[in-house]
N, C-alpha and C positions, 0 to 999 in steps of 0.2 A: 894698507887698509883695505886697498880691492879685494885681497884673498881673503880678511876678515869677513868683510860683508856677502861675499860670493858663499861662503863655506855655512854662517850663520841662514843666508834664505834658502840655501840647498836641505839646512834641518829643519827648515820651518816647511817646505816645500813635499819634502818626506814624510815628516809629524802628519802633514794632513791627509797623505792620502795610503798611510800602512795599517792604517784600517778597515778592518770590512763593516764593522759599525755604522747605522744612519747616522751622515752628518747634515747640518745645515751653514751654509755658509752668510753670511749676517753681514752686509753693508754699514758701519757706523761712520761717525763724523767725531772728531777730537775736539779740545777744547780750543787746540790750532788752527779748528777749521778742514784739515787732513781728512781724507776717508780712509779707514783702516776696513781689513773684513775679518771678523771673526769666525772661528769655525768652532760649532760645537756637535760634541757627537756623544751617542749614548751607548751603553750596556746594560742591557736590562737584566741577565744574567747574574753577574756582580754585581750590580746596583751601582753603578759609576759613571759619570758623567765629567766629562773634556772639554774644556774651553779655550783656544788657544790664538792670539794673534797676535802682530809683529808691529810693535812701536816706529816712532816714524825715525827715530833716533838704531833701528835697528836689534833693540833686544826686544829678542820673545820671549814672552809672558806666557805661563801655560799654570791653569787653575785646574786641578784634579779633586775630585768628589765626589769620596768614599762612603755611602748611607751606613752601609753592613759596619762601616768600624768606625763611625760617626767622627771621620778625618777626612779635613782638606788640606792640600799642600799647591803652594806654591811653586813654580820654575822657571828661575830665570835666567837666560843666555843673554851675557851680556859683552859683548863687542871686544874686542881687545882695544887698547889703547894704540893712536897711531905708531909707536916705536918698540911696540911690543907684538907687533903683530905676522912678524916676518917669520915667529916661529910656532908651532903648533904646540898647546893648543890656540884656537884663535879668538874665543871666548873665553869667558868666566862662568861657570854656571853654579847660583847659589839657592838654595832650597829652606823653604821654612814648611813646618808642619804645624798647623792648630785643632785644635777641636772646632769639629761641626757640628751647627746649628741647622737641623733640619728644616725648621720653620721660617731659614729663611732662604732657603730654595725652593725651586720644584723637584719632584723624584724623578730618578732617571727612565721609568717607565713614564711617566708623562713629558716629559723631554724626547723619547722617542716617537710621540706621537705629532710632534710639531712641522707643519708646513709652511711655506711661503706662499701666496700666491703669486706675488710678483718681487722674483728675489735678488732684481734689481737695484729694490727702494732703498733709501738711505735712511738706516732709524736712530732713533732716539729715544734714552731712558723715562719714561713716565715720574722715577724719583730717583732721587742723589740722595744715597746714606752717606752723605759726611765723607769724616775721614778717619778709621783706625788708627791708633797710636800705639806699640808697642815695644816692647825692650825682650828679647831673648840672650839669655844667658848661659843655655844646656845647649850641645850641640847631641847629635843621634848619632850613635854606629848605624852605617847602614847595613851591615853586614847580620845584624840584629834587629833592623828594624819589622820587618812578618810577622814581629809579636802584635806592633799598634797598625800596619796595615800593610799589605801585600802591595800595592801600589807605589809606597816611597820608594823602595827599590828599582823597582823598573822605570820610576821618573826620575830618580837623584843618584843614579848609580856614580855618574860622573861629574857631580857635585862637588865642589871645594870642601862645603859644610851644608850640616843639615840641621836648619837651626829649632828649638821647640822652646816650649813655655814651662817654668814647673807646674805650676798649676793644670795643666792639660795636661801632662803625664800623670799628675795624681788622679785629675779624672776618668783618663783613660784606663787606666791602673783597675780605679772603683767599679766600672762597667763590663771588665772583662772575666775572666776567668780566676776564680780566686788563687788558687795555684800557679796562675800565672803572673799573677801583678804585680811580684817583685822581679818578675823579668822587664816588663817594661819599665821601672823604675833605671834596673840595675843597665840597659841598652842606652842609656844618656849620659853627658858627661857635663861636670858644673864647669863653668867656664868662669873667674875672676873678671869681673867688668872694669876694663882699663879707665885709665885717669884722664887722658885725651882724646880726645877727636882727630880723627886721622889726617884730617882736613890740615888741622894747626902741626901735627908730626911732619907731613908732607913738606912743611914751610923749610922744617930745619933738617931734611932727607935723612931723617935715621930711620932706615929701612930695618932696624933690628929691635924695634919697641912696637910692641900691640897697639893696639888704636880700637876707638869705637866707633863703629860703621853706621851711617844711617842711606835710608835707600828707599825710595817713593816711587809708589808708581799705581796702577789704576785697573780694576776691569771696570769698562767704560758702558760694556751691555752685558746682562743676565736675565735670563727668565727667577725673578723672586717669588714669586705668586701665581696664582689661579683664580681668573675673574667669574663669578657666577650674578649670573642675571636671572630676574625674576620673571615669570610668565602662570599660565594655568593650563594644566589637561585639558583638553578637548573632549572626553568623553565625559569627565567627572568636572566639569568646573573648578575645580579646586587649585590653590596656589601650590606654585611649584619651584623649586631653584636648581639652572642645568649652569655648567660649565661652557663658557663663553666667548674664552680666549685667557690673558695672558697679563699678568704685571708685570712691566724691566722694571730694574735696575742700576745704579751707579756706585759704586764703591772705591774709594782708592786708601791707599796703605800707607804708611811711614813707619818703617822698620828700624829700630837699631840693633845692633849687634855686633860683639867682640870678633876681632880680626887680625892675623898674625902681626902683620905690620900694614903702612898703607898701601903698598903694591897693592893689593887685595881688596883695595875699596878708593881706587883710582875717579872715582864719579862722586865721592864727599866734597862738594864744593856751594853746600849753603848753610 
C-alpha cells in the first residue's frame, strides 16, 4: 500500500504545480474535522478553471470547468486496494462528464482574479447544495471525445471509463454545431444497467458478472457566486452596486454506474 499512496501524492504533487496558470491554494476543514487544501487555478484563454485536492482516505478529486463547451468533468484517482497494489497500475482512475451550469459558478476570468490575504486561514462554505444523485449509463470514447470538450482527453486519458448522461449528450449535441451533433451522439456507448450491486456480487466472488457501482464523494469548497454591495458615487450621490467579494460552496455527489465486474468498484460497501 506504501507504493500506492507514494505514487498517488507524487500525482497530486505534479497536478499542482505543471502549470503555469494562477493558482490559489485554499485551506478547508472536512466533515472529519481533517484540513484538506485545495488548489484552484485558472485559464482565462480557454475559459477553464481547475479544482483539485486530495481526500483524506487518499483519492484525488479533480473537478475541470469547461465555459466554452458548457462541460464539467470529474477525476478521480482512487487508491489500489491493499492486495492489489504491488503491481502497476496503482490507482483506479474514473471519469464522469456532465453538463454545466454556468450560473452556478464563477467564470474563469474572475477566478483569476482571486486573492487571499491571509492564505493561511482555514475556510468554510457559506452554503451546502445538498447532494446530487445520479445514474450514468453511456460511457465516452475518449478517443472521440474533442467533439463535447478538449479537456476530457487530457484529464481522462487514463481513465477505466468515462462515464456521461443521455440527456447531456443530447444537449450537448443541441448547442453545438449542427453537422456535428451526430458525432457527439455517435462518441458514446449505452451501457445495459446490471441487475446487482457489486457490493452483494462481491459477497459470492464472481469476478465475471457486471455490477452497478455507486461512488460518493464531495467538492467541499468553490467560489459559486459574486457578492455585490451596495454604496453611492461620491460625485453624483446616486446608488450604486460594486463587487465585493465571493459566495463558496458545498456540493457532494453519489454516483452510480455499470462496471465490468466488482474488481472495478472495490469501495461499494454501503
Amino acid at each position: 500500500m506504501f507504493w500506492g499512496v507514494h505514487l498517488a501524492c507524487l500525482i497530486f504533487l505534479l497536478s499542482c504545480f505543471s502549470s503555469s496558470n494562477p493558482q490559489l491554494v485554499i485551506n478547508i476543514k472536512n466533515q472529519g474535522g481533517d484540513v484538506l487544501q485545495e488548489v484552484l487555478a485558472s485559464n482565462v484563454s480557454e475559459d477553464v478553471v481547475q479544482l483539485e485536492y486530495q481526500r483524506a482516505d487518499g483519492t484525488i478529486v479533480t473537478q475541470m470547468l469547461d465555459f466554452r463547451k458548457e462541460v464539467q468533468i470529474y477525476r478521480l484517482l482512487i487508491l489500489a486496494e491493499e492486495e492489489q497494489s504491488f503491481q502497476p497500475p496503482y490507482y483506479q482512475a474514473v471519469c464522469f462528464a456532465a453538463k454545466l451550469s454556468k450560473q452556478d459558478f464563477i467564470a474563469a476570468d474572475a477566478i483569476a482574479k482571486l486573492r487571499q490575504k491571509n492564505p493561511h486561514t482555514v475556510r468554510y462554505p457559506e452554503e451546502d447544495n445538498g447532494r446530487e444523485n445520479a445514474t450514468f449509463e453511456y460511457t465516452l470514447d475518449v478517443s472521440r471525445s474533442n467533439i463535447i470538450s478538449n479537456q476530457i482527453q487530457q484529464l481522462c486519458i487514463n481513465a477505466t471509463a468515462i462515464y456521461v448522461q443521455e440527456t447531456d449528450l443530447r444537449l450537448w449535441a443541441a448547442i453545438g454545431n449542427p453537422n456535428e451533433a451526430f458525432m457527439v451522439l455517435d462518441a458514446a456507448q449505452h451501457m445495459v444497467r446490471p441487475a446487482s450491486r457489486c457490493k452483494d456480487i462481491a459477497v459470492t466472488n464472481s469476478s465475471s458478472m457486471p455490477c452497478q457501482c455507486r461512488l460518493n464523494f464531495c467538492v467541499p469548497w468553490y467560489p459559486c457566486g459574486l457578492k455585490f454591495c451596495r454604496g453611492h458615487d461620491q460625485q453624483t450621490g446616486k446608488a450604486l452596486s460594486y463587487r465585493c467579494g465571493i459566495k463558496t460552496c458545498k456540493k457532494c455527489l453519489d454516483y452510480s454506474f455499470p462496471v465490468k465486474n466488482f474488481l472495478f468498484c472495490p469501495w461499494d460497501d454501503y
